[in-house]
N, C-alpha and C positions, 0 to 999 in steps of 0.2 A: 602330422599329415604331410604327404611326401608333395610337391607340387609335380609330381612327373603324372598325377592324376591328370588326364586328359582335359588342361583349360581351354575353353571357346574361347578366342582370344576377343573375339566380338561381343560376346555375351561378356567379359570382363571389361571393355572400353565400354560397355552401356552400362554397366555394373557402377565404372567407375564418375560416367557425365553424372548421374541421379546422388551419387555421393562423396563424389572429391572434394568438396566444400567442407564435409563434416572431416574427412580423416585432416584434409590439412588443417583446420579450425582447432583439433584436437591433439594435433601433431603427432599423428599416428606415421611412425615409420615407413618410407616408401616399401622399406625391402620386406613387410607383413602384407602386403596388401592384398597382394594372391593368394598365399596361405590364406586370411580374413575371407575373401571371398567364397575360398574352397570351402570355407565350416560354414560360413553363412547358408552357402547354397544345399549343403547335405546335413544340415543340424547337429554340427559334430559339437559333442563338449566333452574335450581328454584331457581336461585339469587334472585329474583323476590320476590320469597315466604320469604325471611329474613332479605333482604338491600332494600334499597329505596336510588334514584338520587334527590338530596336538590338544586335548584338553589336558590344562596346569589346572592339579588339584593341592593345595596350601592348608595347614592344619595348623591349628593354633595352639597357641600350651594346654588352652581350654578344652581342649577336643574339638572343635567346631572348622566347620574346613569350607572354604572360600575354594571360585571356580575362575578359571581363567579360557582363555583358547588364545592358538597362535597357529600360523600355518608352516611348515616347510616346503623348499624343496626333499625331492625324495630320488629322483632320477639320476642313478648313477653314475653318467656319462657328465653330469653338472645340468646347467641352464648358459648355453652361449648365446651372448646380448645377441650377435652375427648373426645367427641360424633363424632363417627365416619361418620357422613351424612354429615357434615362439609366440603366438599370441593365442588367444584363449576367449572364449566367448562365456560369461558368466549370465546365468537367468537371474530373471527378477519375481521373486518372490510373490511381490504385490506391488502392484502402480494403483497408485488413488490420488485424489484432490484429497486437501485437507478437511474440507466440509463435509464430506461423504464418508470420511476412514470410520468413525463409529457406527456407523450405517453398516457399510462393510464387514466389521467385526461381528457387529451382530447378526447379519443375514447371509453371508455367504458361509459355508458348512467347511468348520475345520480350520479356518484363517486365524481366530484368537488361538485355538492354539497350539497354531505352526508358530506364530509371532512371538508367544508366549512360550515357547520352548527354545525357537533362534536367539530372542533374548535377555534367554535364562531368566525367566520368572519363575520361581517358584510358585504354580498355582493351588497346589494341591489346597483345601479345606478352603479355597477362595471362590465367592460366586459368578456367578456369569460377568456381570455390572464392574466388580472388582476387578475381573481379568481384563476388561475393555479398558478401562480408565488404568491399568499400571502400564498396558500396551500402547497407550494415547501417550501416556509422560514418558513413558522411554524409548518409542519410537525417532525421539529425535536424535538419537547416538547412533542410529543404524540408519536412517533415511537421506536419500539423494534426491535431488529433483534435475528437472530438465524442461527444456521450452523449444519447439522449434518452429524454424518459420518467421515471419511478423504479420501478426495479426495487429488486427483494431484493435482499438483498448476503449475498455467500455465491452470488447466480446467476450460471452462464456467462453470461448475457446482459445482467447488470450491467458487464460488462466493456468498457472504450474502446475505439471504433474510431478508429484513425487512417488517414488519407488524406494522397497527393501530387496538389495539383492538377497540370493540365495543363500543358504547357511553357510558356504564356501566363501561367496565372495564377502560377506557380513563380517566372516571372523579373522581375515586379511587387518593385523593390525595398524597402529599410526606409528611413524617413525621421522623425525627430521630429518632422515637419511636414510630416503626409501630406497625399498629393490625394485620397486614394479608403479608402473601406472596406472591408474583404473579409471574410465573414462565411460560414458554412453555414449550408445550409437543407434541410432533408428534406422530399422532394414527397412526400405520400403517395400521391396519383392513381397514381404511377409506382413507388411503393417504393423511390427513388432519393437520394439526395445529392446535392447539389450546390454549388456554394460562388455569391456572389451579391459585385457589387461596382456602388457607386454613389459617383460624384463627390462631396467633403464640402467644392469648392470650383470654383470653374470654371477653365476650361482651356483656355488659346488652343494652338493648332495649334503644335507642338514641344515644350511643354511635358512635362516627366518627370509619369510614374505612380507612385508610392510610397505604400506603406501603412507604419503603424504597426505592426511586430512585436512590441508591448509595449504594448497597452493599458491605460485608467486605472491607470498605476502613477505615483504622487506622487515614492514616494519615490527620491531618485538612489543611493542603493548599493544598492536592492534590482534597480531597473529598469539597473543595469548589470550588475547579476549574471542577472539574466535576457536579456540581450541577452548574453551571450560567444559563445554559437554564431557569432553574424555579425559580433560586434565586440568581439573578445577586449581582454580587460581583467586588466589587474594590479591583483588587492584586496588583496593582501599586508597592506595597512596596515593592514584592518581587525580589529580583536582576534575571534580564533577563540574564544575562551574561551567554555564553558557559561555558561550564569549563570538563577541560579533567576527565573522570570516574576513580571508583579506579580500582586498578589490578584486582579483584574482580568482577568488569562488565565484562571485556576480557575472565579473569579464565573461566567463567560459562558461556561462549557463547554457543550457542546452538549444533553447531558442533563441538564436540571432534576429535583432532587430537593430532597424535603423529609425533615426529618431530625427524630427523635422527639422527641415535646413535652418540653422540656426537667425538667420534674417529675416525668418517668417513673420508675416504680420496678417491676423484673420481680417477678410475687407468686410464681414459681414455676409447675411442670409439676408434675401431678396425679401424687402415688405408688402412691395405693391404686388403680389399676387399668391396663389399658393405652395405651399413646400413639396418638391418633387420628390418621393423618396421610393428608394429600392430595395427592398424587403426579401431578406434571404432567412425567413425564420418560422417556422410553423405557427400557422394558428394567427397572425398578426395582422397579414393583409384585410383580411375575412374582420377584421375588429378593429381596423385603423376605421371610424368615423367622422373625427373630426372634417371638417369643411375645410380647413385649413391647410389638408396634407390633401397629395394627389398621388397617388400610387401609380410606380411606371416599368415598364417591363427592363428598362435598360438602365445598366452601373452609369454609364457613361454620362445619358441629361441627369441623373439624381441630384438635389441637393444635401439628402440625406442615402446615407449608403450604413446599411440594417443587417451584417452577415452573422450566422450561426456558426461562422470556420472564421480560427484566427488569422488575423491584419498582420501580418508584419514587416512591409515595406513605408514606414511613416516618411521616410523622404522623400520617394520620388510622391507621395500622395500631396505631400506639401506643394511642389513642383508642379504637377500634373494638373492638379486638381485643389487648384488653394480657396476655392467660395466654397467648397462640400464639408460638410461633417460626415464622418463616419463614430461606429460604435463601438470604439475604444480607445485603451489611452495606449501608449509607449510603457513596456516594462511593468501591466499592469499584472504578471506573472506573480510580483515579489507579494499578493496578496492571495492569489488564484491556485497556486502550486502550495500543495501541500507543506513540504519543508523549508518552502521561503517563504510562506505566510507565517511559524516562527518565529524565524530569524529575523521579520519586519516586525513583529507585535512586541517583541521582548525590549524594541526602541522606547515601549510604553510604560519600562519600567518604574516604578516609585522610586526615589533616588533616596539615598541617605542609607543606613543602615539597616539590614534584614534578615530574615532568617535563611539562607542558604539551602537551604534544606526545601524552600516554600514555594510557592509557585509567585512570580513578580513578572507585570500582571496578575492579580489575583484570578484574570480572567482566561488566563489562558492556561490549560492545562501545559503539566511540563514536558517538555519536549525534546526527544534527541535525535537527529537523524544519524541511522546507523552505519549510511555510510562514510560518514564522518568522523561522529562522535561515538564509536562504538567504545572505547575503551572508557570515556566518560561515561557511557551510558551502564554498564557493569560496574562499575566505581559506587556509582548512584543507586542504583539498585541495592548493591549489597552493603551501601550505608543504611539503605530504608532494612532489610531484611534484620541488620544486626539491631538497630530501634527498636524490632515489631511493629511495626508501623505497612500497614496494608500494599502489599505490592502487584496487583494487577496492570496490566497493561493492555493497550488496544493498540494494532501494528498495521500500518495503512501505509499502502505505495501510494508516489505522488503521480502515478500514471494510469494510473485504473478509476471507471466512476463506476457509480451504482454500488458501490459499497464491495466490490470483486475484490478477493483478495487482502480480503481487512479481519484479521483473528484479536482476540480479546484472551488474554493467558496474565498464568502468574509463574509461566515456567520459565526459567532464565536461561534453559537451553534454546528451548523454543524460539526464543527474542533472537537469539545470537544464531540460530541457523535461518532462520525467513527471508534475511537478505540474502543469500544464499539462490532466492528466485526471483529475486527482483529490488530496486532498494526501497527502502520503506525507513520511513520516521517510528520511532515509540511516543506515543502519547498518555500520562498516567489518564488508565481507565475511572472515569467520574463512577467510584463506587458508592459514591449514596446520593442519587440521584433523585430533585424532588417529581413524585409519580403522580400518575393520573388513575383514578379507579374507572374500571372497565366493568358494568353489571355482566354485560353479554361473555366475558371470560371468570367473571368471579375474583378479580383481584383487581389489583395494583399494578401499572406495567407503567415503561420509560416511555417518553415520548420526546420530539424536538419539537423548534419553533424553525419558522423560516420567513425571513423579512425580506424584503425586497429594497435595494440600495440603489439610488440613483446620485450618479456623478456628474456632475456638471463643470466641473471645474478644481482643478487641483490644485490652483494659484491665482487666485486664491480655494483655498478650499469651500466648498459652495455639495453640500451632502446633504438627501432628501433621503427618509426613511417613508415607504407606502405604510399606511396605516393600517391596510389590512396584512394581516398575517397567515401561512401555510404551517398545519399541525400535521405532525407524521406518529403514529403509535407503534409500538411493540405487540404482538399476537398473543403473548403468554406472561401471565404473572413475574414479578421478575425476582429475581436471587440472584445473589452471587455463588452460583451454582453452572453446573453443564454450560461451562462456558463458549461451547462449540454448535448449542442452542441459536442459531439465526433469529427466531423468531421470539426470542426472550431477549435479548441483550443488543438486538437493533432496529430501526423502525421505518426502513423503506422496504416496504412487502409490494411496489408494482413489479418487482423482476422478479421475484422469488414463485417456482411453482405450485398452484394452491395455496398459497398464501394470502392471495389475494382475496378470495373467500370470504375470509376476517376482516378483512382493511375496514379497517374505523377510522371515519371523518366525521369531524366536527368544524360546525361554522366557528369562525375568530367570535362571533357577536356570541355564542351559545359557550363558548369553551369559558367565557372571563366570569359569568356566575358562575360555572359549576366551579374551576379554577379556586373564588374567591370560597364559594360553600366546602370545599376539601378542605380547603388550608385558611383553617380563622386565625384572623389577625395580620394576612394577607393583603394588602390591596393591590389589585394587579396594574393601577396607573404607578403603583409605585417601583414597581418590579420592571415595568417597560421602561422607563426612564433610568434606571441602572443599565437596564439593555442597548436603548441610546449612545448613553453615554459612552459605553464599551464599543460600540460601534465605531463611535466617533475619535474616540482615542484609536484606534486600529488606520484610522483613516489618515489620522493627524502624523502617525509615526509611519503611515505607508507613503506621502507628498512631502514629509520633513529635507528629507536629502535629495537629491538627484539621481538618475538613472548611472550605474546600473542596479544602485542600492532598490533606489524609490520608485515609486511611479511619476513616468515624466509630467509637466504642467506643457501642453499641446491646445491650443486654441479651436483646434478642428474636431478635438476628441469630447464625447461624450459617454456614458457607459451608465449599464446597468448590472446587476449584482444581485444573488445571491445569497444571504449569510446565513449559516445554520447554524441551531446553537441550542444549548439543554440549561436547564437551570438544576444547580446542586446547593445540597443545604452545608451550610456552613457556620460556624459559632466564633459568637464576637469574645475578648478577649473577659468581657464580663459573662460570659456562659451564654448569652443571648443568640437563639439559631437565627438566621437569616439566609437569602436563598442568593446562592453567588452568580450572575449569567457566568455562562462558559462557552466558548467558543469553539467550534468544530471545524469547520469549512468555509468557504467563498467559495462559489460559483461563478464560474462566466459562462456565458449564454446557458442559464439554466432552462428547466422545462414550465413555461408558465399555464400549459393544457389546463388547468383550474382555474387559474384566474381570469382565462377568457373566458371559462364555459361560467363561474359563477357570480363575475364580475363584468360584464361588457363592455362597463368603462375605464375597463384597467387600459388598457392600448393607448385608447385618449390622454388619459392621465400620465403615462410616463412618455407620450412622445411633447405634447403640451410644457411637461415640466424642464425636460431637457433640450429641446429645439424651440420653443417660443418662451422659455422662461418667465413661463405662466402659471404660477402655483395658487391660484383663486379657486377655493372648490375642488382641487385635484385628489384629498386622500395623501398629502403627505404632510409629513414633519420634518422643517431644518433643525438638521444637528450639528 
């Protein structure tokens, strides 16, 4: 397209305020940018007119013939990197979230199989179900995602979309030493997506098209572990083993905090009269009772300061404000963040000799964060695949809550493309998990437990476990089946649409007979005291070291927590099953809407416990 096309030069400098962020972000060449605008604004797409789609058909001695694609140039005159008409606007096929693509397949008309034809599945004599599920597993050798904006986390709308471009831009192959870039771009004019591709070299007439499916990646065992979808790789070699990160990983966490002036000394909480405190947290003011505490509209009189948004100035708080407790500690991230809660529990390992292969902590599923440990984490995997040895996985960012963004697969493309939108841990999926029967669904489903952890002190260590407990269920019988099933394979149904419906609650006092009448020979004081315990090692290896490993010891800090966690059955070395806790999460400022509404004296009890260190009667147990 010729730019002598009459450009508004006004309508291209507003063109350009609404999207110069993205071409530079993308490093989309100044001298395309008019061209870009020109297709943008008149829906031109003349890929057409300069590349051509090559099917390689390959025969074997056997007779049997293998399909390939590759794209050319085709235009005569070559591809000059210079000439600013050179960029190209490719469609997107399909844009979906990942929870929704099966949905998709099945109910939009003609989507399995365009997908099923873009990438060559041979569907013929296959049923509907089968063409969904080979589209679902090989979806990830053709899918892009993108994110724009910043949203909250914790919003549905913080969530990745991914997309398959079109059969043009899909069959553009991988090359270490591309011709062309291929990047997305969202037109706002149009509300659209699009993917955008310019020459990074010129190109005479036959020349192959290929992009780089692995950008700025240096290193070689990470950028081959990222490339196995299209060029599978044996990492065997490389050692799977955890291993603690340097100072250096901690140093540069994401959340800077400052940690109390180190000649602090707490002078104490006033006794001759009552606790002022300043309550920044749903549901608590309304259930603080006690005569003891005085609820008051300002930070500034509180003796206790109660926020629902993280603290992270502990110094000048020290400074400022040295007679106040507030509710939390310094660095108590390394338990609260998904991928450094980890790297804090594996402190808890059994020492001496073990099986490598095991999980140490028995309690803690195995864990690798991928953007770290990705070549470790393919190593590992495909030591368990070459065993037989069951390989699902559940892939959870440490930035998202309410369970957004967390897939359960046993696909090993899948694993190595997710961080891709974001970073996310692998945790091995507790595939035999012990269940709950459900009359009202007809089966068997998973459920979690969730305790409530109060801090009191970290140095010494001084941990209060509430005795009552929060049960969360699964909506559907479970299998390790349709992994992509929300309501079978996880068990917080208050965000999920209609889901709620089903939500089954059971009281902690009602759950322990039927609990003990499921599972004979069970006694569930004996299973919560394994639970304890596991808590309390998490605790003991999260206060062991200093910040920036541990959570600091702060005289002013008190905290409450969180822990969620599933019990899996497990066989002792004499064949005897036994039910292992497992750990999933910590919370910080979780949501305690049940325990006000079915306990009134839960407020009492954890403010009691950790500002008058008054545990008589409160509902809790030191661990």
């Amino acid at each position: 397209m010729s730019q002598e096309n009459d450009i508004d030069m006004s309508t291209f400098e507003s063109f350009l305020q609404v999207h110069r962020q993205q071409l530079e972000s993308s490093n989309v060449p100044v001298h395309y940018w008019q061209t870009l605008f020109l297709k943008l604004k008149h829906e031109v797409y003349d890929a057409g007119s300069c590349f051509q789609m090559q099917q390689i058909v390959c025969e074997s001695e056997d007779g049997d013939s293998t399909f390939s694609w590759r794209v050319v140039a085709t235009a005569e005159e070559g591809i000059d990197i210079k000439d600013p008409n050179h960029i190209y606007l490719i469609d997107h096929a399909w844009t979906y979230r990942i929870g929704d693509a099966r949905a998709a397949l099945n109910e939009v008309q003609g989507l399995k199989e365009r997908m099923a034809a873009l990438m060559d599945i041979s569907a013929e004599n296959m049923s509907n179900e089968e063409i969904v599920e080979e589209v679902l597993s090989s979806m990830w050798k053709f899918c892009q995602t993108y994110k724009f904006g910043h949203l909250a986390m914790g919003s549905d709308e913080a969530m990745p979309l991914w997309y398959v471009m079109d059969e043009f831009g899909s069959r553009i192959q991988h090359s270490d030493d591309p011709s062309v870039r291929i990047v997305p771009f969202y037109y706002a004019e149009l509300n659209l997506a699009f993917s955008l591709m310019w020459p990074t070299t010129s190109l005479e007439e036959g020349d192959e098209v290929t992009r780089n499916y692995v950008e700025n990646q240096a290193d070689s065992a990470v950028r081959s572990a990222k490339l196995v979808p299209w060029v599978p790789c044996d990492l065997k070699h490389v050692s799977f083993k955890n291993e603690e990160p340097s100072l250096e990983h901690f140093q540069s966490f994401r959340l800077k905090e400052t940690l109390p002036t180190p000649s602090y000394e707490f002078p104490g909480l006033p006794r001759d009269r009552n606790l002022k405190v300043f309550l920044e947290y749903p549901g608590f003011a309304e259930n603080l009772n006690d005569r003891r505490f005085e609820v008051v509209d300002s930070a500034d009189e509180a003796d206790v300061l109660w926020f629902s948004r993280h603290f992270h100035d502990f110094e000048e708080f020290s400074e400022t404000r040295p007679a106040a407790l507030i509710n939390q500690f310094p660095n108590e991230m390394v338990v609260t963040v998904k991928d450094m809660l980890a790297l804090t529990a594996r402190r808890a390992a059994t020492p001496g000799p073990s099986d490598p292969m095991e999980a140490n902590p028995k309690w803690l599923p195995i864990t690798y964060d991928l953007q770290t440990e990705l070549p470790k984490f393919v190593s590992y995997f495909q030591h368990r695949e070459e065993k037989g040895e069951d390989n699902h996985w559940i892939c959870k960012p440490w930035n998202l809550a309410r369970g957004l963004d967390m897939y359960i697969t046993k696909s090993l493309d899948q694993i190595v493309r997710l961080p891709d939108a974001g970073p996310k841990v692998a945790c091995k999926y507790i595939e035999d998990p012990v269940l709950y029967f459900r009359e009202d669904v007809g089966g068997k489903v998973k459920f979690d437990i969730r305790y409530i952890v109060l801090l009191s002190s970290a140095e010494p260590l001084k941990l209060f476990a509430y005795k009552v407990f929060w049960l969360r269920f699964a909506n559907k019988p479970y299998s390790l089946d349709h992994l992509d099933d929300y309501q079978k394979h996880f068990t917080v149904m208050n965000y999920v649409e209609g889901a709620d419906e089903k939500l089954k609650q059971v009281h902690y006092d009602d759950f322990i007979p039927e609990f003990e009448s499921q599972n004979p020979g069970f006694v569930w004081t004996d299973v919560e005291n394994d639970i304890f315990n596991m808590i309390k090692e998490l605790f003991v290896a999260a206060t062991s070291v200093p910040p920036p490993r541990g959570i600091c010891a702060s005289p002013q800090s008190r905290a409450m927590y969180a822990v969620d966690l599933m019990l899996s059955w497990a066989t002792k070395p004499t064949g005897e099953k036994y039910m292992q806790p497992m750990i999933c999460e910590v919370n910080f400022s979780p949501d305690c809407a049940r325990a006000c509404k079915y306990h009134p004296f839960f407020v009492d009890d954890v403010f009691s416990v950790l500002f008058l260190d008054d545990t008589e009667d409160k509902h809790v147990t030191p661990l």
